[in-house]
C-alpha positions in Angstrom: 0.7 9.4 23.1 0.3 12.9 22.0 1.6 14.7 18.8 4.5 16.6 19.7 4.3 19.0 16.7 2.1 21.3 14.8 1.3 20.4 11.9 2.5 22.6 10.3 5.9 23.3 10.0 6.1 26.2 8.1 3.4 28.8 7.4 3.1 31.1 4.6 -0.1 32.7 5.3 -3.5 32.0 7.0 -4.4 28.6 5.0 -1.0 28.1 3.4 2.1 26.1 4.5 4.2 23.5 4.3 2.4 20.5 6.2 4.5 17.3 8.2 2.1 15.2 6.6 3.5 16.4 3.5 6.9 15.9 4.4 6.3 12.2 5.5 4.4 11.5 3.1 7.2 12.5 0.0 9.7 10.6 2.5 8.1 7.4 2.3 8.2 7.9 -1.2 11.5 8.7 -1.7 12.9 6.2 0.3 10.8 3.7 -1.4 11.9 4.5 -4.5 15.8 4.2 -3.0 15.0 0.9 -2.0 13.2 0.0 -5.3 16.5 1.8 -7.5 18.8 -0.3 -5.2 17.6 -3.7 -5.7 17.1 -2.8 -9.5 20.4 -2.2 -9.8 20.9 -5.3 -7.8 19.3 -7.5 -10.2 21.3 -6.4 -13.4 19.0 -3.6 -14.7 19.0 0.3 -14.6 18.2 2.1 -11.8 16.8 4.9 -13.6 14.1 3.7 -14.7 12.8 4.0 -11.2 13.4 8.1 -11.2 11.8 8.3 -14.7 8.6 5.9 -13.4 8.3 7.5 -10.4 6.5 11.1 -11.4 4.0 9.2 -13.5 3.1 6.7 -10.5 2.9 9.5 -8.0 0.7 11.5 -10.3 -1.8 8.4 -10.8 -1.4 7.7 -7.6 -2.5 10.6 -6.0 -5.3 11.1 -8.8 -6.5 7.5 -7.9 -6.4 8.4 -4.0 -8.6 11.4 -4.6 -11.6 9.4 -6.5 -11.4 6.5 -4.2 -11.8 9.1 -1.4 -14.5 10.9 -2.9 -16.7 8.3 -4.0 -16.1 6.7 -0.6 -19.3 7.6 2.3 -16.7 7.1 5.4 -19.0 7.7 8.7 -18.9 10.7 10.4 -16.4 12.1 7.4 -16.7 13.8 4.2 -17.2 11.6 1.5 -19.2 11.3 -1.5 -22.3 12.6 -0.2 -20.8 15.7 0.6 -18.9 16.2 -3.0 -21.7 15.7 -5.1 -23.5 19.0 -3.3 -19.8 20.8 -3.3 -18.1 19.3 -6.5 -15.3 21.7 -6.6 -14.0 20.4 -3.4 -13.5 17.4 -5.2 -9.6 19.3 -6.0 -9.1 21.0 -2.7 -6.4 17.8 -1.2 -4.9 20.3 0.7 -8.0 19.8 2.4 -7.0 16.2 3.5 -8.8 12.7 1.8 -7.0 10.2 -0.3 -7.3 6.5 -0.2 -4.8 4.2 -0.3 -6.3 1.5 -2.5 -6.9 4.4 -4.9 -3.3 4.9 -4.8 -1.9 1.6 -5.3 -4.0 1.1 -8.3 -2.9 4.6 -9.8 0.4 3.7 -9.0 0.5 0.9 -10.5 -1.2 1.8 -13.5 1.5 4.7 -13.6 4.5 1.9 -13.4 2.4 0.0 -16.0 2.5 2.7 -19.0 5.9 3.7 -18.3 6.9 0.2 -18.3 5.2 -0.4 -21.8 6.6 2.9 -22.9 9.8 2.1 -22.4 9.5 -1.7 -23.2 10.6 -3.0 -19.6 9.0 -6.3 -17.9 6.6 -4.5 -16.4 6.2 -7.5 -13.0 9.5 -7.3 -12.8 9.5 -3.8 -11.8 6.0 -4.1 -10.5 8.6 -6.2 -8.0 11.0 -3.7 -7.6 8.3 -1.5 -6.1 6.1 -3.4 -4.1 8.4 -3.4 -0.9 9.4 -0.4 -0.8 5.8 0.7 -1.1 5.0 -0.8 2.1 8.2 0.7 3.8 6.5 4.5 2.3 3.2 3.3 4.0 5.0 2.5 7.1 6.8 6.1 7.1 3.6 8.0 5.4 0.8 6.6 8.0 2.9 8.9 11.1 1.7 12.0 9.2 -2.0 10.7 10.5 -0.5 11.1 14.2 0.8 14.7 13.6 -2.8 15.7 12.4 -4.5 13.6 15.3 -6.3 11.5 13.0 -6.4 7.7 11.8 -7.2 6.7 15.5 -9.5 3.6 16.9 -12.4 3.5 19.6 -11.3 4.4 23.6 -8.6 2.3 25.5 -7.6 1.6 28.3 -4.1 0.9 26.8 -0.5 2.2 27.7 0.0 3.6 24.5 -3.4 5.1 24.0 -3.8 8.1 21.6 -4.8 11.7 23.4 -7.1 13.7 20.8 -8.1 16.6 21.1 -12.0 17.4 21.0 -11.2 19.5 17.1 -9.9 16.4 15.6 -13.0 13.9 17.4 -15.3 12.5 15.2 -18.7 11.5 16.3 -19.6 10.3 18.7 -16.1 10.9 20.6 -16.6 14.8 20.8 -19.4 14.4 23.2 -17.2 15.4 25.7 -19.8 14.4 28.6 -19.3 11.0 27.8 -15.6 11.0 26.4 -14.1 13.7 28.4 -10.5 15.1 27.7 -8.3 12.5 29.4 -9.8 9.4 27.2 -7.4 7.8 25.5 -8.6 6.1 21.8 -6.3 3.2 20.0 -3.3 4.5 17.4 -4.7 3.0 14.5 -2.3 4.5 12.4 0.4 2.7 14.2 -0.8 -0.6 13.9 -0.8 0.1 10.4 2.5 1.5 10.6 4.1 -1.4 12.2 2.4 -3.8 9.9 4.1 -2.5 6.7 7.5 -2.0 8.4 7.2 -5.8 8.7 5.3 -6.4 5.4 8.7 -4.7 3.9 11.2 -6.8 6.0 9.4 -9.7 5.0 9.2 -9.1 0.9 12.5 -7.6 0.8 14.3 -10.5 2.7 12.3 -13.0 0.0 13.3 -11.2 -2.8 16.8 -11.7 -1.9 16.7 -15.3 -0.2 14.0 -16.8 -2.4 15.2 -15.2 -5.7 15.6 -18.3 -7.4 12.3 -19.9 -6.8 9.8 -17.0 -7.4 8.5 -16.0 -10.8 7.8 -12.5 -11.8 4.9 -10.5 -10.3 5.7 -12.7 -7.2 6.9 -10.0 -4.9 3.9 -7.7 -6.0 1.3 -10.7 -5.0 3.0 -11.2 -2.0 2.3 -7.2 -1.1 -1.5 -7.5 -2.2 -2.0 -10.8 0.2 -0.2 -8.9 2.8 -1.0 -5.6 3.0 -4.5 -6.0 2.6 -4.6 -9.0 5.4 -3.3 -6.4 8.1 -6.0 -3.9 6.4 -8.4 -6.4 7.1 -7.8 -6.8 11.2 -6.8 -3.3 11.6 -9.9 -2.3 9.9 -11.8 -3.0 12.6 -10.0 0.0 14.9 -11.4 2.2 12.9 -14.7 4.0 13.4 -14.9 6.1 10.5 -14.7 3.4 7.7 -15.8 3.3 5.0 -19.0 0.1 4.9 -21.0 -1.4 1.9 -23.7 -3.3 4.0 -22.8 -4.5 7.2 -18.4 -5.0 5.9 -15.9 -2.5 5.8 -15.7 -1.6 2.5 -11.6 -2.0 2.9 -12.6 -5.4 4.0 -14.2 -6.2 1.2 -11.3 -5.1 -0.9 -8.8 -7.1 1.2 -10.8 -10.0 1.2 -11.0 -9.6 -2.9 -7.6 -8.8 -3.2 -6.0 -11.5 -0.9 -8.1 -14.3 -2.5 -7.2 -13.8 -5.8 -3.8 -12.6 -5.6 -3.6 -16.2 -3.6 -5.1 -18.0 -6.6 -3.3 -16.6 -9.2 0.2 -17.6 -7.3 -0.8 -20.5 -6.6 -2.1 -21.8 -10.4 1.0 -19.9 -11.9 3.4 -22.0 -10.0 1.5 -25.3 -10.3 2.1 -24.5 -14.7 5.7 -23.3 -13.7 6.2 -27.1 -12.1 4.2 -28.4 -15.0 6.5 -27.3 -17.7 9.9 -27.5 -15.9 8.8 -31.5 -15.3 7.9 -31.5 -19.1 10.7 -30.2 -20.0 12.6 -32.3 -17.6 11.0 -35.3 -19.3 11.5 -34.2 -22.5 15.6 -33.5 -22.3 15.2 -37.0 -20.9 13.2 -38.9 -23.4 15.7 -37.2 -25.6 18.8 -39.0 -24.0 16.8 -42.5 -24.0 16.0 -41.9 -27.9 20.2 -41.4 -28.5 21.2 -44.2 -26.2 19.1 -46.3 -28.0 20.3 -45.0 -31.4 23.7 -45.7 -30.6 22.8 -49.6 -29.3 21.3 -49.5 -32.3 24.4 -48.7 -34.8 
């Protein structure tokens, strides 16, 4: 595998154009937010919320990308070591560097305020958006192939990634020991793949499990999966970011998946609670009247 394209498509000037990343990156988006308009309509409610959410959520988003990136100390990439000695980089994202736990909590928070501002349900819409982030993800994460980046340690695998030495981190542009031909894992494919089928599987239990699953649901279901793929894939790649001896994405995942587990799991358990009381009551109820009416 070998990126077909230069990434950049169009180019205005010396260090100004319009980037593929870019353009994948606003598709995901876009056709996230179809999906998330479409199954908000589908449920009952108005679409447009969606369109009016969405500038706020991006914005948060990409502001929550940035400072996850630059307080990040990924190896053999620029990170918070580097910003604190060159602090006005910290708004150069042309520049590449955004994190995409940053950007789901920016994004959320985004959906969040709007939500409150416009007195919505906020899980519910929190719902609404949590597939068809994934399916953006799964769109998005091909704009790291185009700029030869997002890749794992050597293979000897089929579909093995050829990088070039300008886009090799250390140690893979010593090009005695890793010369030209060596092929490294797609890391962002992995990835990719991952949230194609994160997305199948959350929109196909919105639709076929809409009767069972309590608000917020959907959105859980996105933070134990995504971040479950995170955690294996993590380990394909050689730049991450670590806190001790862990992946600091692991660490994250691990966080995010045990307590988006937990709260599922005791929100249900009080969902059968009261349905059973309430079943008991209704029939308590009918006892009570069958017995009045022995009585009379």
């Amino acid at each position: 595998m070998k990126p077909p394209l230069d990434p950049i498509l169009i180019r205005f000037g010396p260090n100004l154009g319009i980037h593929w990343y870019g353009i994948l990156i606003v598709s995901g988006v876009m056709l996230g937010a179809v999906y998330a308009a479409w199954r908000a309509k589908q449920a009952g409610d108005d679409p447009d919320h969606v369109w009016n959410a969405l500038i706020l959520a991006i914005t948060l988003g990409i502001i929550g990308a940035r400072i996850y990136h630059v307080f990040s100390n990924p190896a053999g990439m620029i990170g918070w070591d580097y910003y604190k000695e060159n602090p006005i980089e910290v708004f150069y994202i042309w520049q590449g560097g955004l994190g995409i736990y940053g950007a789901i909590i920016g994004g959320a928070l985004g959906i969040l305020t709007y939500a409150w501002r416009a007195n919505l349900k906020a899980l519910r819409w929190l719902d609404y958006g949590a597939p068809g982030l994934a399916l953006g993800q799964a769109i998005g994460r091909w704009g790291n192939f185009i700029n030869q980046e997002l890749y794992g340690p050597p293979t000897d695998l089929a579909w093995g990634l050829i990088i070039d030495p300008a886009h090799r981190i250390p140690p893979y542009n010593d090009l005695t020991t890793y010369p030209l031909d060596t092929l490294f894992h797609p890391t962002f494919l992995y990835e990719s793949l991952w949230c194609l089928l994160l997305f199948i599987s959350l929109a196909v239990i919105s639709r076929k499990l809409k009767d069972k699953l309590l608000p917020g649901d959907i959105l859980l279901g996105y933070l134990i999966g995504y971040p479950l793929g995170r955690f294996f894939i993590e380990y394909f790649r050689p730049d991450a970011w670590t806190i001790g001896s862990i992946a600091a994405a692991q660490l994250f995942a691990l966080i995010s998946i045990a307590a988006a587990v937990a709260i599922l799991a005791v929100r249900h358990v009080r969902a059968k609670e009261k349905e059973n009381g309430i079943e008991n009551g209704i029939e308590n109820e009918i006892e009570n009247s069958s017995q009045s009416d022995l009585d009379v």
